[in-house]
N, C-alpha and C positions, 0 to 999 in steps of 0.2 A: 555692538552693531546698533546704529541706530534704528529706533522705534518705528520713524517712516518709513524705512525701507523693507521691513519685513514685518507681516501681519502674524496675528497669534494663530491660524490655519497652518500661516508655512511653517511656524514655528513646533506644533505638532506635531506636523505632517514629518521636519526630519527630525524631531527625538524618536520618533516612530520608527521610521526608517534605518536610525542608527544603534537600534536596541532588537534591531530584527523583526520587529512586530506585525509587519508589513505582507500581505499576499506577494505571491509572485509575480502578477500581474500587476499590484500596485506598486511595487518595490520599480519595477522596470518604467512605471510612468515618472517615478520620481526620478530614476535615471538620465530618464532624457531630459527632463528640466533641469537637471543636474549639471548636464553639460553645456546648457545653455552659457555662456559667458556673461548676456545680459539679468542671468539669474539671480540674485541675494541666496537661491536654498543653498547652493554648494556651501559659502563660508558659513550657512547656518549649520549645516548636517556635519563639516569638520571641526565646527564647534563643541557638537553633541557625541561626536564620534571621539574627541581627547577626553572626554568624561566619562564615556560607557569603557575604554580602556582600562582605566583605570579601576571600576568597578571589582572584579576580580582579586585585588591586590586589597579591599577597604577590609575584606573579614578572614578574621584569626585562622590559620589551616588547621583543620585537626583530621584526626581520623576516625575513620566508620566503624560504629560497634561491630561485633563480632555477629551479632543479631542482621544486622546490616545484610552479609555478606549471605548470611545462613536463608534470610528473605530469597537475593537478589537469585544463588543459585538453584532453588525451589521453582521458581519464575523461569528460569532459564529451562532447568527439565519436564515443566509444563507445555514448554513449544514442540517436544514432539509426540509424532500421532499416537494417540493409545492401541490404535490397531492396527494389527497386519489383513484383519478382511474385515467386510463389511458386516455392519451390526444396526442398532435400529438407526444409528447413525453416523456421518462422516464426517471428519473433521480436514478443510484446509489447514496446510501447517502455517503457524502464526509465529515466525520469529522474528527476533524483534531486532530491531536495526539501530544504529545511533546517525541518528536522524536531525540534519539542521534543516537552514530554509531550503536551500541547494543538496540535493542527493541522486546520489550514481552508484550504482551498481553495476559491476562488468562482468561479463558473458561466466568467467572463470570465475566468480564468485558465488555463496551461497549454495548451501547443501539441497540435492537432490533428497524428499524423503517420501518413503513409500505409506499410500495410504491406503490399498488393497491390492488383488492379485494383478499384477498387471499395470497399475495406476501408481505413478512418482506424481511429485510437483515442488516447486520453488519457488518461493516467497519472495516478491520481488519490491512491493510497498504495501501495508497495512495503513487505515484509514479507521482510527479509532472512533473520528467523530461519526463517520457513518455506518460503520460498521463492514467496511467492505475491506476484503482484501485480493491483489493482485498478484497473480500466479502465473510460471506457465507447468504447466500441464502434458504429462507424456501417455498415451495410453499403450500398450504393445501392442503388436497386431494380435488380431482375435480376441483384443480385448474388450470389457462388456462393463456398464453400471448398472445397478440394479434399477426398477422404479425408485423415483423418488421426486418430493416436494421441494421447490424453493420457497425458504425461511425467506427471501429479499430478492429485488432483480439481480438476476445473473445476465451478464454479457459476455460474448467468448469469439474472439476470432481466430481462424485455422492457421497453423504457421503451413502445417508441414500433413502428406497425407489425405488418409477421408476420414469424417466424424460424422455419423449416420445417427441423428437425430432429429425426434420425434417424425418419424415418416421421412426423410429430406436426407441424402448426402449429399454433404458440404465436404470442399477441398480448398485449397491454399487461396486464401482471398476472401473466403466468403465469411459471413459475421451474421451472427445471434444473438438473436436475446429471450428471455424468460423472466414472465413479470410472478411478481410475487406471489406465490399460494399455487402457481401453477406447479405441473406436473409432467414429467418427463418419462414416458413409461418404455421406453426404448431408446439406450444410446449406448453404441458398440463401434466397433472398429473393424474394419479386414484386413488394412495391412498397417495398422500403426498411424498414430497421427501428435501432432504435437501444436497444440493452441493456446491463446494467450486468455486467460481467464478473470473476470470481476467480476466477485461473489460473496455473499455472506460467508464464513467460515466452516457453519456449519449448515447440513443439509440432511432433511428426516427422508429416513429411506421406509420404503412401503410394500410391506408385503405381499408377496405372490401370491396370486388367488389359486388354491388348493381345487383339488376335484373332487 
């Protein structure tokens, strides 16, 4: 390609683009310049996209130590919750998905796992860089959390039901949030409820003041 036609930006912009590197939101601007006809990046990025191909094929296969595997399934049994009731504290399940730039999960996928009496949830996308992860949440009716502290903001909106927290019930529509360090000293249910939840993983629960 010639030099005047494409600047070292665009040039870049689609080895970027063709190596996956790209936000989703940047991927999508290159898109539409992409389609542009009067554009040079298309023949640049199917340039850079018969090279990243081939990638794949340049190094030797071998296969994973035995060490390898002994790791990964460690890892694997680490995703689920260590308890069946609550303790000084809770862990969202954190399993781990294989994860490109594009990811979908369908309603029939992904385990249901219990993390107290009463309380499931399902891990719908983990966010390692911030430490948040996206759950939905089922509580049953009559179901109750203890007090407890958010490690990080929690955001949560009701699918299904009411979720009577801190003083306030909320039903299908409504949305929350809790900034960090704060405290939730009442959240319970009466007839069941199921929301969609972003949260730090884990969460310090706080004891009930004795008499």
């Amino acid at each position: 390609m010639s030099p005047r036609t494409i600047s070292e930006e665009t040039q870049e912009l689609a080895a970027l683009y063709a190596l996956g590197a790209l936000t989703q939101h940047e991927a999508r601007a290159v898109e539409t310049l992409r389609a542009d006809p009067g554009n040079a990046l298309a023949d640049e990025i199917a340039a850079y996209e018969s090279v990243t191909a081939q990638l794949g094929f340049a190094v030797d296969e071998c296969s994973p130590s035995p060490a390898v595997r002994t790791t990964l399934l460690a890892r694997i049994s680490d995703t689920e919750p260590a308890r069946s009731s609550f303790g000084e504290e809770f862990h969202l399940p954190f399993a781990a998905h294989d994860l490109s730039q594009v990811f979908s999960l369908r309603a029939n996928e992904g385990d249901w796992l219990e993390l107290g009496p009463g309380l499931t949830a399902k891990t719908l996308f983990v966010d390692a860089t911030r430490g948040l992860v996206t759950s939905l949440v089922k509580m049953a009716p009559g179901g109750a959390l203890p007090p407890h502290r958010h490690k990080g903001e929690e955001q949560f909106y009701v699918l299904e039901g009411d979720c009577n927290v801190h003083g306030t019930r909320l039903g299908p529509g409504d949305f929350h949030r809790a900034a960090p360090g704060s405290v939730h000293e009442s959240t319970y249910t009466v007839d069941g409820t199921t929301f969609l939840l972003i949260a730090p993983a884990d969460y310090e629960i706080l004891q009930l003041a004795t008499a």
